[in-house]
C-alpha positions as CSV (number, residue, x, y, z in Angstrom):
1,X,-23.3,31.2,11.4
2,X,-22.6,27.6,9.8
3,X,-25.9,26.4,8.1
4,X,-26.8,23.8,10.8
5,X,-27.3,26.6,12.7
6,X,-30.1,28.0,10.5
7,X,-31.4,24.3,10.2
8,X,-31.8,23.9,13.8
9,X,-33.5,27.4,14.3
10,X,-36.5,27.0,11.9
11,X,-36.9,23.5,12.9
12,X,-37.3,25.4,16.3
13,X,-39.9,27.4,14.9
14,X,-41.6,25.2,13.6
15,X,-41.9,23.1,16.5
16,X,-42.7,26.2,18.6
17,X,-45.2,26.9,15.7
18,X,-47.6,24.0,16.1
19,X,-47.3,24.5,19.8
20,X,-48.9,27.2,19.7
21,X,-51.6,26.4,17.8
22,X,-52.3,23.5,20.4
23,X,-52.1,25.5,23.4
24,X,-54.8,28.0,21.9
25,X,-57.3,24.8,21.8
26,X,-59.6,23.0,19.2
27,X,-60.1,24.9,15.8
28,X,-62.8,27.6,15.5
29,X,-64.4,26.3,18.8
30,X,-62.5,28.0,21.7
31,X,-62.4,31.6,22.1
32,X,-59.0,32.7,23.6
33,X,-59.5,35.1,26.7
34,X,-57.0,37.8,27.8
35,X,-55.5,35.5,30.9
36,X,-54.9,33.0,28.4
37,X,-53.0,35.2,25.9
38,X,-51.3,36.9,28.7
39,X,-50.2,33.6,29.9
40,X,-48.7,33.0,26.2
41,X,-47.3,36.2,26.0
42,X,-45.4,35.4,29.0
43,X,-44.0,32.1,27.6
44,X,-42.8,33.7,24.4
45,X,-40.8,36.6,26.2
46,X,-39.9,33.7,28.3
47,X,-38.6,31.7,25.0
48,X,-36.9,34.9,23.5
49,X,-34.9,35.4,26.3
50,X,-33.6,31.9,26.7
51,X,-32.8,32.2,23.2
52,X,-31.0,35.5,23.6
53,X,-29.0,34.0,26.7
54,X,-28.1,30.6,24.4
55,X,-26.4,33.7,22.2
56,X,-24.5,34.9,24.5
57,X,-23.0,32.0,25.7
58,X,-22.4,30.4,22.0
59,X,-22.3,32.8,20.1
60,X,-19.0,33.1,18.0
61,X,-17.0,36.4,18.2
62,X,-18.3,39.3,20.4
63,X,-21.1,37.3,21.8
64,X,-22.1,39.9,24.8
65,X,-22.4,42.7,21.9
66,X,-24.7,39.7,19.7
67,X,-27.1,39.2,22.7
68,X,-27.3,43.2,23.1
69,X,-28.2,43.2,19.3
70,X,-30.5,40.5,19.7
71,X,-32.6,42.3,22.4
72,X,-32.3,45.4,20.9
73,X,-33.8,43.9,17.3
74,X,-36.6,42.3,19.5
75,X,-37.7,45.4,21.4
76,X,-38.0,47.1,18.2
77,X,-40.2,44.6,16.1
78,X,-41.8,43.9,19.8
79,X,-42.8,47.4,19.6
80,X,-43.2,48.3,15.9
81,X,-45.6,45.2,16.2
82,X,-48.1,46.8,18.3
83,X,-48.9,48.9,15.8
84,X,-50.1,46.0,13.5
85,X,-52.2,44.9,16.2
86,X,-54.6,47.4,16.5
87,X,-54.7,47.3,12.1
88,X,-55.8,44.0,12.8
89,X,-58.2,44.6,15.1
90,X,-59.7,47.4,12.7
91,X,-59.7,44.3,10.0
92,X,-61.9,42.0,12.1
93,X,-64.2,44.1,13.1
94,X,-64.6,45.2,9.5
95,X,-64.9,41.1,8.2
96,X,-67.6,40.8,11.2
97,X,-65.1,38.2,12.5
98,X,-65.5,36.6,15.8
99,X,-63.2,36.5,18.2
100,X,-63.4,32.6,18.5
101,X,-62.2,32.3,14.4
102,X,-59.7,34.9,14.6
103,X,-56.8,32.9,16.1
104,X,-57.0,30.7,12.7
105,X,-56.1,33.5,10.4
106,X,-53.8,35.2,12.5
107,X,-51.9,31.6,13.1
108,X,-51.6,31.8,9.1
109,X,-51.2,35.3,8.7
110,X,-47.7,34.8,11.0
111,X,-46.9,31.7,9.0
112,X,-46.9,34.0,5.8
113,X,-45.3,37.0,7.2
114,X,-42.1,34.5,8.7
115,X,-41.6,33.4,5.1
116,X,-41.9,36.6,3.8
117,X,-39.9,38.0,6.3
118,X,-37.0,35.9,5.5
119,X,-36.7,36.4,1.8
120,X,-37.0,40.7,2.8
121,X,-34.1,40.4,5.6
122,X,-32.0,38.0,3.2
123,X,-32.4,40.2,0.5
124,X,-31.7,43.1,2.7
125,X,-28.9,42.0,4.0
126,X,-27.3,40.7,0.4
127,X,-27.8,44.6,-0.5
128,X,-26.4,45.9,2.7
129,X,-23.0,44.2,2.2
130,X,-22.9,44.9,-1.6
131,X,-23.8,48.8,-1.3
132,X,-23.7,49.9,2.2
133,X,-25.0,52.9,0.9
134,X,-28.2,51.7,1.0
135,X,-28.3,52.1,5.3
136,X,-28.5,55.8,4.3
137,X,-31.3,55.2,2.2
138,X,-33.5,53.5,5.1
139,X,-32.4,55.8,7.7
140,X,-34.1,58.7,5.7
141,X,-37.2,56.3,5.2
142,X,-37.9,55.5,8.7
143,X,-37.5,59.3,9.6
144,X,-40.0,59.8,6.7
145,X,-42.5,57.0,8.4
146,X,-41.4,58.1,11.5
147,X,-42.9,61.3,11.4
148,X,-46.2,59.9,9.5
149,X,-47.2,58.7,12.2
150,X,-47.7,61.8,14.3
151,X,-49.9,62.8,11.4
152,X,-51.9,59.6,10.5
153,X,-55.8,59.2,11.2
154,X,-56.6,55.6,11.4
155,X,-60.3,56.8,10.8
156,X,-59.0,58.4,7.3
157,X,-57.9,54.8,5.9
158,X,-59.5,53.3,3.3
159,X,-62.1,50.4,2.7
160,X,-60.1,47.1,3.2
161,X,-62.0,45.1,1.1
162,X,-60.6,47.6,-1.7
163,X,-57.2,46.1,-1.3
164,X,-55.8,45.8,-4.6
165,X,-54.4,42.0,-4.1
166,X,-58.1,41.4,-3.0
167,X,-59.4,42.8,-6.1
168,X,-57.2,41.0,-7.7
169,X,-57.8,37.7,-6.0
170,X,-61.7,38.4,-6.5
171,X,-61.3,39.1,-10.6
172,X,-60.1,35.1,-10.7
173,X,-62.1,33.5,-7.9
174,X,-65.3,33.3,-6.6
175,X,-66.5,35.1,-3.3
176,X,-69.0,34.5,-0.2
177,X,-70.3,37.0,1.9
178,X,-71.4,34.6,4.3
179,X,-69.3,33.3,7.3
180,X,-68.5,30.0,7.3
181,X,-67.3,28.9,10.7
182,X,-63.2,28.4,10.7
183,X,-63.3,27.4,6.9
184,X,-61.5,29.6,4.5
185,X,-63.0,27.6,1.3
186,X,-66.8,26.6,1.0
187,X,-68.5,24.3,-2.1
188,X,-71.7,25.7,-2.9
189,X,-73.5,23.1,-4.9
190,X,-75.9,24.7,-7.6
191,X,-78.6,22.6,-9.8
192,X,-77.5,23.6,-14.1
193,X,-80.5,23.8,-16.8
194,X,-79.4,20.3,-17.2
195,X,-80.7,18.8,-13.3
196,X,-77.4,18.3,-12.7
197,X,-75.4,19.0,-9.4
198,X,-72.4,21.5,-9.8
199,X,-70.2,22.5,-7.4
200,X,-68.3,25.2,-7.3
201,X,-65.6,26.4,-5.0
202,X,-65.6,30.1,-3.2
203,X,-64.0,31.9,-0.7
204,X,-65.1,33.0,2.8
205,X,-64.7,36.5,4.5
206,X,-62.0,34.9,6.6
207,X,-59.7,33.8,3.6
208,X,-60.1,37.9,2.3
209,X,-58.7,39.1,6.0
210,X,-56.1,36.8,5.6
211,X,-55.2,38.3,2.6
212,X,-55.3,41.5,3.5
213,X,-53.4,40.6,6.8
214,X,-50.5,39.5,4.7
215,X,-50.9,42.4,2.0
216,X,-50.7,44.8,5.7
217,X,-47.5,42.6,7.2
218,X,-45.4,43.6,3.9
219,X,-46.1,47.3,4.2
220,X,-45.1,46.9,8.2
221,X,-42.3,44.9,7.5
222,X,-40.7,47.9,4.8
223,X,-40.2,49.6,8.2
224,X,-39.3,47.3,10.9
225,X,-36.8,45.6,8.9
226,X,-35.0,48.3,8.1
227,X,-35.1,49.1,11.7
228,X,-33.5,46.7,12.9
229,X,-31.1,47.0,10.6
230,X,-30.2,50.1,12.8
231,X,-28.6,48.0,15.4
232,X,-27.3,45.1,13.7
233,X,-26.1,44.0,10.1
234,X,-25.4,40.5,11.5
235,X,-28.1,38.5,9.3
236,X,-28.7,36.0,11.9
237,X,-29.4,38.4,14.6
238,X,-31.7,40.2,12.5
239,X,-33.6,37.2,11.5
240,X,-33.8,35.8,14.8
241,X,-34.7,38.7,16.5
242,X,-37.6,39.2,14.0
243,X,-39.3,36.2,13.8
244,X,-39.2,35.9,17.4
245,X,-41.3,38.8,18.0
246,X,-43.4,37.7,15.4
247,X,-44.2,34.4,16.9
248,X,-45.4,36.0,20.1
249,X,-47.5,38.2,18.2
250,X,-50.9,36.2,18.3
251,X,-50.7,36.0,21.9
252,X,-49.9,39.8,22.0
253,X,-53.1,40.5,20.0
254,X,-55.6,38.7,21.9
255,X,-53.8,40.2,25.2
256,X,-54.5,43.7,23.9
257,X,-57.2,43.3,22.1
258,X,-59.4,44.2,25.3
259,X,-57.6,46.8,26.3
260,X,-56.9,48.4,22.5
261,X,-58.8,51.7,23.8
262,X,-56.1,52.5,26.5
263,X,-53.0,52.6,23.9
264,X,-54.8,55.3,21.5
265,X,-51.4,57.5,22.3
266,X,-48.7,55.1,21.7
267,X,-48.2,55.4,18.0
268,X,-46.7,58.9,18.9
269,X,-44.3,56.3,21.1
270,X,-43.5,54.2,17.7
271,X,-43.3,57.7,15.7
272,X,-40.1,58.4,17.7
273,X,-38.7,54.6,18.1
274,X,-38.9,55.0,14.2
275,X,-37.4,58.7,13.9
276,X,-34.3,57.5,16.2
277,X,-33.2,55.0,14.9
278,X,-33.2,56.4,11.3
279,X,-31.2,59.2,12.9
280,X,-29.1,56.6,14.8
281,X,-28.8,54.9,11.1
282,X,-27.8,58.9,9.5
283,X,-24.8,59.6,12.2
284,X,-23.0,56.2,11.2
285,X,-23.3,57.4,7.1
286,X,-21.5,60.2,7.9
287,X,-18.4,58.9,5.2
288,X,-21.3,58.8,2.6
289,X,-22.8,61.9,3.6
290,X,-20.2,64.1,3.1
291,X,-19.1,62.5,0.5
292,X,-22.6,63.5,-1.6
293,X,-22.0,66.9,-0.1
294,X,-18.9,67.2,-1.5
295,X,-20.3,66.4,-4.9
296,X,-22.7,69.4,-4.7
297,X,-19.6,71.6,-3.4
298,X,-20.6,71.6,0.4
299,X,-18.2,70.7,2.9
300,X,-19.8,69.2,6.0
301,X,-17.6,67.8,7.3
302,X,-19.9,65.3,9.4
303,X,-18.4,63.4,12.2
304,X,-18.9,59.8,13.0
305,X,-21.1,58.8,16.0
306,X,-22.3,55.4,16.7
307,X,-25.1,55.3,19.4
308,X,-24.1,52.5,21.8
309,X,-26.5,49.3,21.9
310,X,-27.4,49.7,25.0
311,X,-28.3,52.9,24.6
312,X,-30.2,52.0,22.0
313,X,-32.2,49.2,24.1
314,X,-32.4,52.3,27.0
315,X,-33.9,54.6,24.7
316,X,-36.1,52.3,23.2
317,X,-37.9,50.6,25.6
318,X,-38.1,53.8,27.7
319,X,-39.9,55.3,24.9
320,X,-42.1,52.2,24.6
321,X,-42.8,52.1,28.3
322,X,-43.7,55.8,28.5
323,X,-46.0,56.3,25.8
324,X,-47.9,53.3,27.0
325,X,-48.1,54.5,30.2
326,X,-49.2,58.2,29.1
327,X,-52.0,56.4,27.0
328,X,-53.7,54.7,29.9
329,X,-53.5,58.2,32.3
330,X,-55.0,60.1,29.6
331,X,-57.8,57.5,28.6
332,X,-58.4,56.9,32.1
333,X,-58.7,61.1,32.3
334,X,-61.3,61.1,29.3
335,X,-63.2,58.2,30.7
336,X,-63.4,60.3,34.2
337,X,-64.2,63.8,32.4
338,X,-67.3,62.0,30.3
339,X,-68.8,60.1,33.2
340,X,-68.7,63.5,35.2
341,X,-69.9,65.4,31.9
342,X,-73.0,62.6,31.5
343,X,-73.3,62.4,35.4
């Protein structure tokens, strides 16, 4: 893509950005409810698809197989994404957060994970076209993270206000415990032995979820990105795709967030998106693969087999769809079996 192009789309972000932050109302004084958020949701899907129809008209080359590409990169950080909400919720509730503040740090929490988004997928995609090799390599690591999560206990994670950057951060500056509405920095002025009026800068509980916010975004994006990766080595598709279903995810979050206790099964769902497309990434290695088991004297022999994108998009987004739907029976189920049980 020429460089106008990329010009254009983060000026398109941008914009689409500080829309967002106007449409969820006045700072620290409106609390978003679901109908709102679902109403957002709406117009972001609604965005990424005119965007994924503007590539298939435009796109240069094979710009029916780019769009497929597109939506197939978008379902899987659409998806992958979930997860991070309900971390997030876990954070919140863990800052004493309310709901009414949180929309400020997860506006800046998405700002941070875009930029750091694109330095990862440029500097995934310069290593991609230098050692291929390296597809082999994530494929085995989303299979690895793939199959974590059929074994991880949310309960059995660790105190986030031991975060190591927040240790860090709290070894060099100053620290409140209180709230402070929607700010992130407070000056408490102290009296010296001298009578005289010092102030001294420290930061809130809601700056430390930020942090750790951002700190959680980089360990999610070491397997999304990769991911994606699975259906497209186009940069620009990647990218795109990405931040897309990043910038939706505020709305996403405050949409769930009610409904969090329905979706308890559905990172089994993710556990499988994950382990499929690092065997999807595996079957198209096969040249590599053999070659290494040549080296250690076995002779696979491993055919070539590239898994159609839209079989890809099929698989995906039925995997999504059912796990959700298998949460919300059994919740519903366990809700029904304890009011009978209490009754």
């Amino acid at each position: 893509m020429p460089l106008w192009a990329w010009i254009v789309f983060y000026i398109l972000v941008f914009i689409m950005l500080i829309i967002d932050l106007k449409m969820f109302g006045k700072k620290g004084q409106h609390e978003v409810s679901v109908k709102e958020a679902l109403k957002m949701t709406a117009v972001w899907i609604g965005v990424s698809l005119v965007f994924c129809f503007f590539i298939y008209l435009y796109y240069p080359g094979d710009s029916h197989e780019k769009a497929m590409e597109f939506l197939a990169g978008y379902l899987i950080e659409k998806s992958l994404s979930m997860d991070n909400l309900f971390v997030f919720l876990m954070l919140f509730s863990f800052f004493g957060i309310e709901r009414k503040y949180q929309h400020e740090v997860l506006f800046w929490g998405i700002f941070g994970a875009l930029v750091l988004r694109s330095i990862f997928i440029f500097a995934g995609a310069a290593m991609v076209e230098r050692f291929e090799w390296i597809l082999g390599l994530f494929g085995l690591f989303l299979l690895y993270t793939g199959s974590k999560m059929f074994t991880h206990d949310e309960e059995m994670q660790g105190d986030p206000g031991n975060n190591f950057i927040v240790r860090l951060f709290k070894r060099f500056f100053p620290v409140t415990d209180k709230m402070h509405g929607e700010k992130f920095f407070v000056v408490e002025e102290k009296v010296n032995k001298q009578g005289q009026h010092v102030g001294r800068r420290l930061a809130t509980p809601l700056f430390i979820a930020l942090i750790v916010i951002e700190t959680t975004d980089v360990a999610f994006a070491v397997d999304s990105i990769p991911a994606v990766f699975s259906v497209s080595r186009d940069p620009f598709i990647v990218l795109t795709s990405n931040i897309f279903a990043i910038l939706g995810l505020r709305a996403l979050y405050f949409a769930l967030a009610a409904i969090a206790k329905y979706f308890s099964y559905l990172k089994y769902g993710l556990g499988i998106i994950l382990i499929f497309v690092g065997i999807k990434m595996l079957l198209a290695m096969n040249e590599y693969i053999n070659e290494l088991g040549s080296m250690v004297g076995l002779n696979l022999n491993m055919p070539h087999i590239e898994v159609p994108t839209p079989w890809s998009l099929l698989i995906i987004f039925g995997t999504l769809v059912l796990s959700m739907v298998l949460s919300v029976i059994i919740s519903r189920r366990k809700e029904k079996e304890d009011a009978a049980a209490h009754s």
